[in-house]
Backbone bond lengths (Angstrom), bond angles and torsions (degrees), N, CA, C in turn:
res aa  C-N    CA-C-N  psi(-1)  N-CA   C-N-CA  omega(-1)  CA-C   N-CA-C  phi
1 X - - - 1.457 - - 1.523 108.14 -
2 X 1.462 115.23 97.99 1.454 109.62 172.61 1.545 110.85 -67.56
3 X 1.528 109.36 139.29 1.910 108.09 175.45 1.447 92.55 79.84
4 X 1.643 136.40 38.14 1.042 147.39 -172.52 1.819 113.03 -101.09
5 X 1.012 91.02 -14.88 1.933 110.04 174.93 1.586 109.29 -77.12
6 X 1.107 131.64 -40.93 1.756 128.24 179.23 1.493 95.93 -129.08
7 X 1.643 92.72 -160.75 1.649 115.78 -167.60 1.372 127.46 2.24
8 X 1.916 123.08 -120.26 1.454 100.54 -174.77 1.276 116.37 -68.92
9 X 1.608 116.85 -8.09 2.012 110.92 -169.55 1.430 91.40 -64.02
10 X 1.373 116.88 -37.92 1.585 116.71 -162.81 1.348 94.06 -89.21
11 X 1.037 160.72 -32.69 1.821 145.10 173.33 1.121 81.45 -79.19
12 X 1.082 165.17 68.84 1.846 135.92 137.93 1.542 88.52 -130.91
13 X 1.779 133.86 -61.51 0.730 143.16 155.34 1.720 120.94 -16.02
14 X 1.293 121.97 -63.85 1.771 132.25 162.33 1.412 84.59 -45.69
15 X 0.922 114.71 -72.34 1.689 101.58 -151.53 1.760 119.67 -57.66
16 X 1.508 100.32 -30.55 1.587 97.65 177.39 1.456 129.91 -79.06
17 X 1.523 101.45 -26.12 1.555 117.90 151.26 1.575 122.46 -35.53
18 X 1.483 108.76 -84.97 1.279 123.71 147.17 1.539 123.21 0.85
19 X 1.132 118.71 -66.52 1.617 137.42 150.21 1.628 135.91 -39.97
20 X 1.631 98.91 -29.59 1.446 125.25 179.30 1.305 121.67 110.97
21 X 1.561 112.94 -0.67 1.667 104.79 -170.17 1.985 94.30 -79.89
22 X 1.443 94.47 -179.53 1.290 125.78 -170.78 1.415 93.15 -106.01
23 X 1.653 148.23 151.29 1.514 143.41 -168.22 1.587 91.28 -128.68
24 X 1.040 106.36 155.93 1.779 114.99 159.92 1.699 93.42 -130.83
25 X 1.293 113.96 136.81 1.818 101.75 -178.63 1.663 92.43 -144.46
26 X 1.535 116.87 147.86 1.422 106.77 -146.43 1.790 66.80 -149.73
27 X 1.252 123.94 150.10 1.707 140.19 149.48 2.058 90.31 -162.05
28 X 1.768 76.60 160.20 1.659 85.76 177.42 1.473 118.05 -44.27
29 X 1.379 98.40 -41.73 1.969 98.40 -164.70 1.645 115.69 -114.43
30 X 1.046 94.15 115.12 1.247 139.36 -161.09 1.491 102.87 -51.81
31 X 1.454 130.35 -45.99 1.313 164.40 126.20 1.627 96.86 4.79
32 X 1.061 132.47 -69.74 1.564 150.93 -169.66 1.021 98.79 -82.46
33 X 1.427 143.23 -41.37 1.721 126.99 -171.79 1.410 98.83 -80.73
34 X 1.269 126.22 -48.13 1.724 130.48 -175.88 1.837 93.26 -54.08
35 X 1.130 125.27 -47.81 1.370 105.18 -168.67 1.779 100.28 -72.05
36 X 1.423 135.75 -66.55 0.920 126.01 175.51 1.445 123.10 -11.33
37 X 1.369 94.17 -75.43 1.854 114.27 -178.81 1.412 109.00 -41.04
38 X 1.584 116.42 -42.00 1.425 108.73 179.75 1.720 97.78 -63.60
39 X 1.084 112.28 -67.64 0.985 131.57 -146.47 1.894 98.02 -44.31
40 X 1.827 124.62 -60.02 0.783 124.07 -176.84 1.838 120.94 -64.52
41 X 1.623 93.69 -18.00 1.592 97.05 175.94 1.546 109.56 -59.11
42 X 0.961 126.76 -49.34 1.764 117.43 -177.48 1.250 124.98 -23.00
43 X 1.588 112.20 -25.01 1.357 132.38 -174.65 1.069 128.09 -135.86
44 X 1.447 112.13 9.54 1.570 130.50 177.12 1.025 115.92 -160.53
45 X 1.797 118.41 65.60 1.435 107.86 -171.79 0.915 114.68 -105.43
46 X 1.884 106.62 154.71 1.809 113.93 -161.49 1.911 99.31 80.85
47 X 1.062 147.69 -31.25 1.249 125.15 -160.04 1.601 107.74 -83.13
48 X 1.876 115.54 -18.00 1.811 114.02 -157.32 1.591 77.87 -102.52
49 X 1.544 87.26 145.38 1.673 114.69 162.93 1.410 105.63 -123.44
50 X 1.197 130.84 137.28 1.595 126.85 -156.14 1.438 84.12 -118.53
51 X 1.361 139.26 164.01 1.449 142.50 138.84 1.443 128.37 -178.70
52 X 1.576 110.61 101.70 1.534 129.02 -166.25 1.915 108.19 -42.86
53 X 1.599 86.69 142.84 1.524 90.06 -174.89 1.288 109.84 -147.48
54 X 1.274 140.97 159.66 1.549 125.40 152.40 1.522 104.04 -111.38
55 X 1.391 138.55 109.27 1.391 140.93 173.88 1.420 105.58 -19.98
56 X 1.460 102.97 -58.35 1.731 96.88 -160.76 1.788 108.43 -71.59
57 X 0.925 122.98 1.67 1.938 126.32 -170.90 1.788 81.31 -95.31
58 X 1.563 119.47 118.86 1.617 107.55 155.26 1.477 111.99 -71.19
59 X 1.424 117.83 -17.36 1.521 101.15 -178.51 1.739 122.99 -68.33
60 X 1.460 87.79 -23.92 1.483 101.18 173.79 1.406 122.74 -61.45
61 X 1.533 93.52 -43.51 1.634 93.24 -171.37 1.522 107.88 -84.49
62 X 1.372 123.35 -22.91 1.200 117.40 173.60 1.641 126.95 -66.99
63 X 1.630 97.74 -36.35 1.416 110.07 132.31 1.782 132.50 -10.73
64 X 1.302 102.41 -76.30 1.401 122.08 -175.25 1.448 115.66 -56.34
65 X 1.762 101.45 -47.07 1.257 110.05 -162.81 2.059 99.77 -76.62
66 X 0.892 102.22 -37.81 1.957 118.33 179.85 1.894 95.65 -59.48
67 X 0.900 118.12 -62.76 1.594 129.23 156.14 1.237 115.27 -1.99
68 X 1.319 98.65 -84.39 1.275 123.87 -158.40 1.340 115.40 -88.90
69 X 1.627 112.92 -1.70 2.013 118.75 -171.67 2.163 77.64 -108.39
70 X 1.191 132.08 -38.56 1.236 119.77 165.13 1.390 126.38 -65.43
71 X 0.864 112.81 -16.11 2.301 124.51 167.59 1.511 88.94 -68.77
72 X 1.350 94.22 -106.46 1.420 109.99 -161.86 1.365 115.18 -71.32
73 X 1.605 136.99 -4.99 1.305 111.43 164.24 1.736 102.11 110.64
74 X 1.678 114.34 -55.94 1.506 111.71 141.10 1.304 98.16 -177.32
75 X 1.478 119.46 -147.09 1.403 108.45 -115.96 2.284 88.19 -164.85
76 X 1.147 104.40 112.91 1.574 104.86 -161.63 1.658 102.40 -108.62
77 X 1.019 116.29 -37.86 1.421 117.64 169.79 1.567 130.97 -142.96
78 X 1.700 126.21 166.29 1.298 109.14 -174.36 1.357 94.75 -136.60
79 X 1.528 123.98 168.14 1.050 146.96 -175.52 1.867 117.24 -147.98
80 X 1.592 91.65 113.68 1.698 113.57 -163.32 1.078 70.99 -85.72
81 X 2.156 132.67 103.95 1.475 99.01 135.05 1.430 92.40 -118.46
82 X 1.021 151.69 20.73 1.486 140.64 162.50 1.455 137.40 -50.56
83 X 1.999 117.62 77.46 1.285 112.27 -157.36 1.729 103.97 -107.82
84 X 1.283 95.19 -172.84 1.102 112.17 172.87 1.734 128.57 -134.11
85 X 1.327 154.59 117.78 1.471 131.24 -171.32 1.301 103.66 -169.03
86 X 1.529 115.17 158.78 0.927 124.92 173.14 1.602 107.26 -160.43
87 X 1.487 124.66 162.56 0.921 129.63 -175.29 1.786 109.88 -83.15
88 X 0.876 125.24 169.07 1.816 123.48 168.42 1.376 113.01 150.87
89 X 1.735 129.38 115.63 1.353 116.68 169.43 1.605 120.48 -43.46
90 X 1.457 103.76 133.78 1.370 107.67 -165.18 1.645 116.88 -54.73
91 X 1.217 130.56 -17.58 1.192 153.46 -165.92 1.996 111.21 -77.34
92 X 1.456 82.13 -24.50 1.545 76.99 179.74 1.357 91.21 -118.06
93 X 1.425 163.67 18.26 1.080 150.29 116.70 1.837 126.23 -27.14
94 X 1.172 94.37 124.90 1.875 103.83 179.20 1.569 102.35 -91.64
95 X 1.364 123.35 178.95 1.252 119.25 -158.72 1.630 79.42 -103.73
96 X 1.349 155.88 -35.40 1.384 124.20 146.10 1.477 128.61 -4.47
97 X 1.074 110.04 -61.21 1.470 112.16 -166.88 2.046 106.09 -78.68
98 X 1.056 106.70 -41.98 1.380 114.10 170.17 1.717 104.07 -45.99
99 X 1.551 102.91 -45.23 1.848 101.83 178.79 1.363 120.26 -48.25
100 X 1.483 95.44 -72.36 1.595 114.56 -169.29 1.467 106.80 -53.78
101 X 1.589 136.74 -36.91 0.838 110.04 147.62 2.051 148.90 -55.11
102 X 0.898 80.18 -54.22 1.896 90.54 173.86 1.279 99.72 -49.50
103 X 0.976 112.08 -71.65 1.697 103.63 177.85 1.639 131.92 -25.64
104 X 1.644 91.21 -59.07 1.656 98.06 -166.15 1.571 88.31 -67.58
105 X 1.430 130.68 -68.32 1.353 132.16 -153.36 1.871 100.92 -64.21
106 X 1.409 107.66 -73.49 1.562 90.64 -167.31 1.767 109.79 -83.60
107 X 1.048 119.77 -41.69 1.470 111.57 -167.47 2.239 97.03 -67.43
108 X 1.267 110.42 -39.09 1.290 89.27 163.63 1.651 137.66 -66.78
109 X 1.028 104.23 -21.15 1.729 113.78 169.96 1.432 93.30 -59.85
110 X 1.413 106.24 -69.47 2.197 111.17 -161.83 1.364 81.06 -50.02
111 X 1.271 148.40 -71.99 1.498 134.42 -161.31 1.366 133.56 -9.33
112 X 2.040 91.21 -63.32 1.315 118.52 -166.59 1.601 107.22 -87.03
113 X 1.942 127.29 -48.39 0.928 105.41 168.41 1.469 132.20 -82.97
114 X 1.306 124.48 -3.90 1.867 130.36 154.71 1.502 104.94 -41.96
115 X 1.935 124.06 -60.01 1.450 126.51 -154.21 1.534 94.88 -83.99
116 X 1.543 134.65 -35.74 0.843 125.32 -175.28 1.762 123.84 -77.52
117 X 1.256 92.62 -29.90 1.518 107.31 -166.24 1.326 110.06 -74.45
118 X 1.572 113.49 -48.49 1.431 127.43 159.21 1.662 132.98 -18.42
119 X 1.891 96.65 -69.26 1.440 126.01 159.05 1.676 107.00 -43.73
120 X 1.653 138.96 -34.42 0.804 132.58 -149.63 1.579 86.68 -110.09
121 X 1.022 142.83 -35.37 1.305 145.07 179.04 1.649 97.58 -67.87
122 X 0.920 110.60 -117.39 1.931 105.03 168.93 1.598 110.28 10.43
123 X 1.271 117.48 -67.17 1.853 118.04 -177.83 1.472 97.19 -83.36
124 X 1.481 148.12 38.33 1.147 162.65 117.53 1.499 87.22 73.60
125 X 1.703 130.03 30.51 1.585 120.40 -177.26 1.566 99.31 -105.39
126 X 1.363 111.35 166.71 1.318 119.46 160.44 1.003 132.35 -100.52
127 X 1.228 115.32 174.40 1.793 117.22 -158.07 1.755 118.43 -175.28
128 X 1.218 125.00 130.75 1.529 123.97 168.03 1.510 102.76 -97.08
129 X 1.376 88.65 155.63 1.803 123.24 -179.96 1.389 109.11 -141.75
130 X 1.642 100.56 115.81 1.586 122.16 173.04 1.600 118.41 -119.32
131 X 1.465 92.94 98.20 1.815 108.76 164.65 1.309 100.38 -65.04
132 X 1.728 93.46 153.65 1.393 112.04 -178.22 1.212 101.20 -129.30
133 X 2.100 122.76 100.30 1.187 122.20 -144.14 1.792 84.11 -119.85
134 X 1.372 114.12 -148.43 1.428 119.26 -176.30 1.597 102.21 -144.97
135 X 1.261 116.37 158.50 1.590 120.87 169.79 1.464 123.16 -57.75
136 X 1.824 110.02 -22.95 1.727 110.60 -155.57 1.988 70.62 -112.92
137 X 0.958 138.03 56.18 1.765 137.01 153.88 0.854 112.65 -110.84
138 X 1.640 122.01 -2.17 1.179 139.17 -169.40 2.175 103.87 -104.14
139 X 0.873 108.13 -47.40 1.202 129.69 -136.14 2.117 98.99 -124.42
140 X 1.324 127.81 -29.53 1.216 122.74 -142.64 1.530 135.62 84.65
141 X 1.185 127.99 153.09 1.129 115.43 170.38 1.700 106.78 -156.46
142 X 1.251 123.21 112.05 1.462 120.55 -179.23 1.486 110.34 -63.56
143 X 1.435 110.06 163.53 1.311 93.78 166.44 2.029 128.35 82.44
144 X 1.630 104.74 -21.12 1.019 132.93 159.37 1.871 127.28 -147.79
145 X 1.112 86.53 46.31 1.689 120.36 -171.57 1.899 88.86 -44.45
146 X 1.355 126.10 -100.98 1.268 122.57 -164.06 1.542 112.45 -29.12
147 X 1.612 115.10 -46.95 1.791 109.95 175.94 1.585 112.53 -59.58
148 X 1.134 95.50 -36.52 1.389 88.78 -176.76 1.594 122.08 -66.55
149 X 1.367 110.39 -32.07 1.247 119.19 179.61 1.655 113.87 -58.95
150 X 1.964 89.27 -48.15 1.958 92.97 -163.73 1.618 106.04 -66.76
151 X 1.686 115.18 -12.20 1.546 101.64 -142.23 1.426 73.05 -108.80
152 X 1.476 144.71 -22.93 1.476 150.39 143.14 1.935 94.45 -3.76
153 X 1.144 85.45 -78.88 1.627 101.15 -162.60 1.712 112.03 -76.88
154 X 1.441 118.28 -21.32 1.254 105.09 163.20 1.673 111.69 -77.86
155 X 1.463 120.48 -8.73 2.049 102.45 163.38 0.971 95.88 -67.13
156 X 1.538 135.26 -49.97 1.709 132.56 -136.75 1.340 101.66 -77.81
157 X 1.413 103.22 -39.31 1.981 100.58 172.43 1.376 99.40 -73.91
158 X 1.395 137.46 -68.07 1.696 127.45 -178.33 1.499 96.23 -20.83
159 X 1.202 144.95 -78.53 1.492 156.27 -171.58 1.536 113.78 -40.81
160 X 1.428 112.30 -37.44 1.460 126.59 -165.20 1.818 101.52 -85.52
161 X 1.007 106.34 -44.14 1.677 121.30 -157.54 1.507 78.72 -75.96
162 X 1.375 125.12 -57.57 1.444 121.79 -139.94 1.809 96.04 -66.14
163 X 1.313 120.09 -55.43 1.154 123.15 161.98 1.293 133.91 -15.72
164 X 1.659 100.96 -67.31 1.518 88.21 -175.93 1.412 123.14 -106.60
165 X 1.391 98.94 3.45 1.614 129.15 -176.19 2.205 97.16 -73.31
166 X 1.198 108.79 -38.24 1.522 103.31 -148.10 1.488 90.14 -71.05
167 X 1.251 141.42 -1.86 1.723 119.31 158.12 1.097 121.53 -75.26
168 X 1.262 131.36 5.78 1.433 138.42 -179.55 1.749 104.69 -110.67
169 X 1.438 95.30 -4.33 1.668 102.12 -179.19 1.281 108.10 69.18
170 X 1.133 128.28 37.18 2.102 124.00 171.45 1.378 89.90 -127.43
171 X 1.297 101.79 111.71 1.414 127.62 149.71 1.518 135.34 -65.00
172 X 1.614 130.50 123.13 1.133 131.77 -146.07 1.690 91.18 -137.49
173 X 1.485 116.99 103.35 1.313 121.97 147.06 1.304 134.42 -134.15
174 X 1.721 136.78 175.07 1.315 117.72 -177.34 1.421 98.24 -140.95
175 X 1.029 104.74 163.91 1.727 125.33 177.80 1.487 109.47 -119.14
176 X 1.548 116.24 131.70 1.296 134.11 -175.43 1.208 113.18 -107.84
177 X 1.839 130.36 87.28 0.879 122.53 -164.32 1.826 109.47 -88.03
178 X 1.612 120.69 157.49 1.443 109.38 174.69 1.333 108.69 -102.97
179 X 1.288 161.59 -130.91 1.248 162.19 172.30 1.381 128.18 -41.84
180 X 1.279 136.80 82.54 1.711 123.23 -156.35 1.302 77.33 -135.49
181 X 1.349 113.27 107.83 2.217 113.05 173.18 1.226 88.11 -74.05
182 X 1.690 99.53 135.10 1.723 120.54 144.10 1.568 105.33 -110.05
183 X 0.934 114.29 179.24 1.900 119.90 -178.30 1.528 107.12 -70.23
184 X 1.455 110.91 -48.97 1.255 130.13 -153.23 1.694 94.28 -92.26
185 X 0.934 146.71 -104.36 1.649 143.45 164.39 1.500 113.20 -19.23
186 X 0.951 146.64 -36.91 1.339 145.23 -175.04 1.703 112.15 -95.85
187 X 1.416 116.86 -17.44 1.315 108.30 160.14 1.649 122.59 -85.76
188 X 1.519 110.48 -24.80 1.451 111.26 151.40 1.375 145.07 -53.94
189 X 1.072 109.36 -34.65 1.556 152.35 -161.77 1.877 111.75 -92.88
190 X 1.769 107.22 -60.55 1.557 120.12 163.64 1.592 104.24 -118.51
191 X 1.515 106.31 84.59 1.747 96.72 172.07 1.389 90.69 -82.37
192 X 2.143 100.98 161.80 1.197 112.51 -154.84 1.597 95.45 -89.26
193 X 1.394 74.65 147.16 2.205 91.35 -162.71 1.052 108.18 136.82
194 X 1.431 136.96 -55.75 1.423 142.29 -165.12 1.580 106.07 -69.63
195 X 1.148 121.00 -24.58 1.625 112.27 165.66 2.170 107.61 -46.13
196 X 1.346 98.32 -30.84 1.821 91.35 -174.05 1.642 100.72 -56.28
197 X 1.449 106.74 -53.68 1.394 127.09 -171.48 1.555 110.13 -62.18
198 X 0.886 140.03 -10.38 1.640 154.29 -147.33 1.551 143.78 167.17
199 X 0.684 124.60 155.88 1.611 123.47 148.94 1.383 124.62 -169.30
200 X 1.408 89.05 122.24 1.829 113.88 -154.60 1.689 102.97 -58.91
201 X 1.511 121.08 -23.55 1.282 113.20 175.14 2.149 120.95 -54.80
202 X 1.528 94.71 -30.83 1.166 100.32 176.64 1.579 137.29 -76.40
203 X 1.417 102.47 -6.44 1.241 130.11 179.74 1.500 121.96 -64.57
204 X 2.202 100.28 -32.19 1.219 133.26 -155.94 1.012 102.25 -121.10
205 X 2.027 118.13 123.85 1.136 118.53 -145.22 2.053 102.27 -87.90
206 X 1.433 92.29 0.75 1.570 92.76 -166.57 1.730 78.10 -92.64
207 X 1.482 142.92 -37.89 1.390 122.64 175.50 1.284 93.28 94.03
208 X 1.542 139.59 43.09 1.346 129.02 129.54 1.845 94.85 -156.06
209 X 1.465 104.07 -173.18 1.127 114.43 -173.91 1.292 117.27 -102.13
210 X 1.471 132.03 161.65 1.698 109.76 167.50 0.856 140.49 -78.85
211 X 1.222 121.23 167.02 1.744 142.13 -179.09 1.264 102.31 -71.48
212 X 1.647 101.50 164.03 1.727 80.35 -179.82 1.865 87.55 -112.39
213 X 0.897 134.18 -3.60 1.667 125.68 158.13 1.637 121.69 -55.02
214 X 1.245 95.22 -26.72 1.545 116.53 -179.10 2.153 109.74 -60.27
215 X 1.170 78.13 -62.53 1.628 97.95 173.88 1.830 106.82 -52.50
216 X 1.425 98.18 -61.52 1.538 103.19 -173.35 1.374 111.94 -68.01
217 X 1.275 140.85 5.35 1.321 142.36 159.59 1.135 96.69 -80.24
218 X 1.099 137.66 -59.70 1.476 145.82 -171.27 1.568 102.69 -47.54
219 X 1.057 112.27 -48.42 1.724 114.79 -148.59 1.883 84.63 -90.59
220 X 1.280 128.45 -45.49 1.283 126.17 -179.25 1.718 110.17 -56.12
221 X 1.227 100.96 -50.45 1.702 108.40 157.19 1.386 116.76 -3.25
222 X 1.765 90.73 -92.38 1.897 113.40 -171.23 1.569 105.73 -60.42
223 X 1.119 105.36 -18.67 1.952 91.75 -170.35 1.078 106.50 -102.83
224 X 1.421 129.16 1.34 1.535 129.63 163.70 1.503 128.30 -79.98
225 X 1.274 121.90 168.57 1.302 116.15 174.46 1.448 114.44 -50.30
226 X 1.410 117.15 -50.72 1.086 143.09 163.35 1.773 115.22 1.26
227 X 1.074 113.70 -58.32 1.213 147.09 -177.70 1.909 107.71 -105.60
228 X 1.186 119.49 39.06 1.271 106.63 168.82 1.139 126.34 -88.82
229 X 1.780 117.71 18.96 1.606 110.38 178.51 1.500 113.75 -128.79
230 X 1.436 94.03 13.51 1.319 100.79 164.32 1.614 130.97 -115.50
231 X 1.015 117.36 127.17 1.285 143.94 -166.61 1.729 132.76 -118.31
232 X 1.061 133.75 107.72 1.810 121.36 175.77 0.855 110.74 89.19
233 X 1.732 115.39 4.32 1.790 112.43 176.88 1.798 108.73 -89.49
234 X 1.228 102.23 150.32 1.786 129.81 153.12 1.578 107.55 -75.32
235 X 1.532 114.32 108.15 1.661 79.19 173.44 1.626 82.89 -126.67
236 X 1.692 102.40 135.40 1.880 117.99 -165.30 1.701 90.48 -79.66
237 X 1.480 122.33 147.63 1.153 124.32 162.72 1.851 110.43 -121.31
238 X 1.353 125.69 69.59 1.732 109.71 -160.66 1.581 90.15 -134.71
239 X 0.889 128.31 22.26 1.717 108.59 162.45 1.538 101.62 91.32
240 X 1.297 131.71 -3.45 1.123 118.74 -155.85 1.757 121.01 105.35
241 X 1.778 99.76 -25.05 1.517 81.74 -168.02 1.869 138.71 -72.39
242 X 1.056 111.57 -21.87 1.658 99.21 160.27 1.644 125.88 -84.31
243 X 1.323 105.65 13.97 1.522 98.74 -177.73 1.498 99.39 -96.20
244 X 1.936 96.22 -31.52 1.602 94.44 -178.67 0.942 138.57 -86.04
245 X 1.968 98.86 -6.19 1.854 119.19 173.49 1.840 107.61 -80.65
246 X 1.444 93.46 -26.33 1.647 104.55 -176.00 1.380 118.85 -54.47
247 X 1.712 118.46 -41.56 1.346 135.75 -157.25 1.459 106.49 -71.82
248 X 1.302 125.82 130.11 1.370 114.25 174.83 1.360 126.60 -84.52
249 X 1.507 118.34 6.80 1.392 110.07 167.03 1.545 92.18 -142.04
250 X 1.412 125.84 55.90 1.256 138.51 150.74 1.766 119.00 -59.09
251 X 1.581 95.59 -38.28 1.720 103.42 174.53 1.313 127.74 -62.17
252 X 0.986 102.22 14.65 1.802 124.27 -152.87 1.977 91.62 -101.20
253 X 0.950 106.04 -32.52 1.587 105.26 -174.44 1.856 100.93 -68.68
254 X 1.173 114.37 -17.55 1.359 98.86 -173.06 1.857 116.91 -98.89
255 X 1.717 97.08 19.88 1.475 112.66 173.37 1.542 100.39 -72.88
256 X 1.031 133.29 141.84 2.002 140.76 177.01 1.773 81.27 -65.39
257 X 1.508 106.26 168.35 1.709 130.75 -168.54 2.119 83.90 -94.60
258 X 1.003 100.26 -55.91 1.587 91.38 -168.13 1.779 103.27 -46.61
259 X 1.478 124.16 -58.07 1.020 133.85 177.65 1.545 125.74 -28.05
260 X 1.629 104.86 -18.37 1.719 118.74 -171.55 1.440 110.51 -96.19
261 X 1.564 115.59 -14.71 1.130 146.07 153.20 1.565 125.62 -37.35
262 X 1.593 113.14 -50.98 1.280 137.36 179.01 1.337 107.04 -95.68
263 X 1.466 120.74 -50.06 1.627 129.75 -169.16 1.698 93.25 -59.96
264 X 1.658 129.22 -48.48 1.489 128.48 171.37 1.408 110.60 -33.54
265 X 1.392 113.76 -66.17 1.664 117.05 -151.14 1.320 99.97 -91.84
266 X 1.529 125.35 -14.00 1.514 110.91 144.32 1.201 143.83 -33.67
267 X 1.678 104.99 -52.63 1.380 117.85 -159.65 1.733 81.27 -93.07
268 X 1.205 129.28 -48.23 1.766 105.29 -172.96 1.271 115.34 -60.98
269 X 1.457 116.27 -5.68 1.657 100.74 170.28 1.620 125.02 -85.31
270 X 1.595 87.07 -16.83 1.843 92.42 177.37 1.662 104.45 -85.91
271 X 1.494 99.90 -13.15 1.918 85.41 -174.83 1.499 88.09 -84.87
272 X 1.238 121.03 -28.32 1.966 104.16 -174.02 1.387 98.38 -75.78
């Protein structure tokens, strides 16, 4: 699990433990996986392998992957959640910032499933791969222009790999999560203030945000047997919210019930 040290790497991770798997969890600082690892060992000991990485370095990840086939022996599935984002009109972005993103999100995914996937082709075994994409990769998203771009291209590879990958039996899908606060992404994302300007719960027709168990059912889902006939899918997890921002007469719910009353015998007077 790249980005396996905090937020969802670390709820998806608890949860697969829990289940019985063994974790490998990799973020740059090394500092944060040792506390995790302690932390999750109390209740899973012997199963965490910790080992610092930066996605975008291949030596790193090749690193990781050599690592982690000497721990445990090898290595059955992976999980792209290692992102990067921030909010900012695109206009004041430098082509720095356009980097560090693309990199960490898509050129680090191709990193991890190229070195891993490879190794798994060669040792003729099988294996699933779960990107961790977004709802607006679909669609655009202003305002987070570089994410939108990298996580653009991590569906199109989820889609690409799964294709020509599934004769080797490694399965390639991603999950598009909508609002799931972590500390670290969600204080970038809603710095405090923007509740005056908004609130993202309202956006979402279920009227709160997700859990992060919610997600990790999902993600335990696709990488199980459970799910062995699915392949190259997006599957969105947000409450509803871009299907219900998508609709063009979605705004229509905030007419009062008496009001539908009058808006009726309106329109039958123009059809008579």
């Amino acid at each position: 699990i790249t980005g396996g040290g905090t937020g969802l790497g670390k709820s998806m991770g608890t949860y697969l433990l829990s289940l019985g798997a063994k974790i490998i969890i990799t973020s740059r600082k090394m500092d944060v996986l040792i506390k995790t690892k302690e932390e999750l060992e109390k209740d899973y000991p012997n199963n965490i392998f910790a080992v610092a990485s930066d996605v975008r370095k291949i030596e790193d990840v090749e690193n990781v992957i050599n690592e982690s086939y000497n721990h445990f022996g090898k290595v059955d599935y992976l999980v792209n959640n290692a992102a990067g984002n921030f909010i900012s009109p695109t206009e004041r972005l430098s082509a720095k910032a356009f980097e560090v993103i693309i990199d960490i999100v898509l050129k680090g995914t191709c990193n991890f499933t190229l070195t891993l996937g490879k190794r798994w082709i060669k040792d003729k075994t099988p294996g699933a791969i779960l990107n961790i994409a977004t709802t607006y990769a679909h669609t655009g998203s202003g305002y987070v222009v570089p994410s939108a771009a990298a996580k653009g291209g991590v569906v199109s590879l989820t889609k690409s790999i799964a294709a020509e990958w599934a004769k080797y039996k490694i399965r390639c899908n991603a999950v598009a999560p909508g609002p799931f606060p972590t500390k670290g992404a969600w204080d970038r994302l809603v710095p405090p203030g923007f509740s005056k300007f908004f609130d993202i719960k309202k956006r979402v027709p279920l009227k709160r945000v997700g859990e992060h168990q919610e997600l990790s059912n999902l993600v335990a889902y696709l990488l199980s047997d459970y799910s062995a006939y699915i392949t190259g899918e997006v599957m969105t997890i947000d409450g509803g919210e871009w299907i219900y921002n998508a609709g063009e007469f979605t705004y229509l719910d905030k007419i009062p019930k008496a009001m539908w009353t009058i808006i009726e015998k309106t329109i039958r007077r123009k059809r008579k």
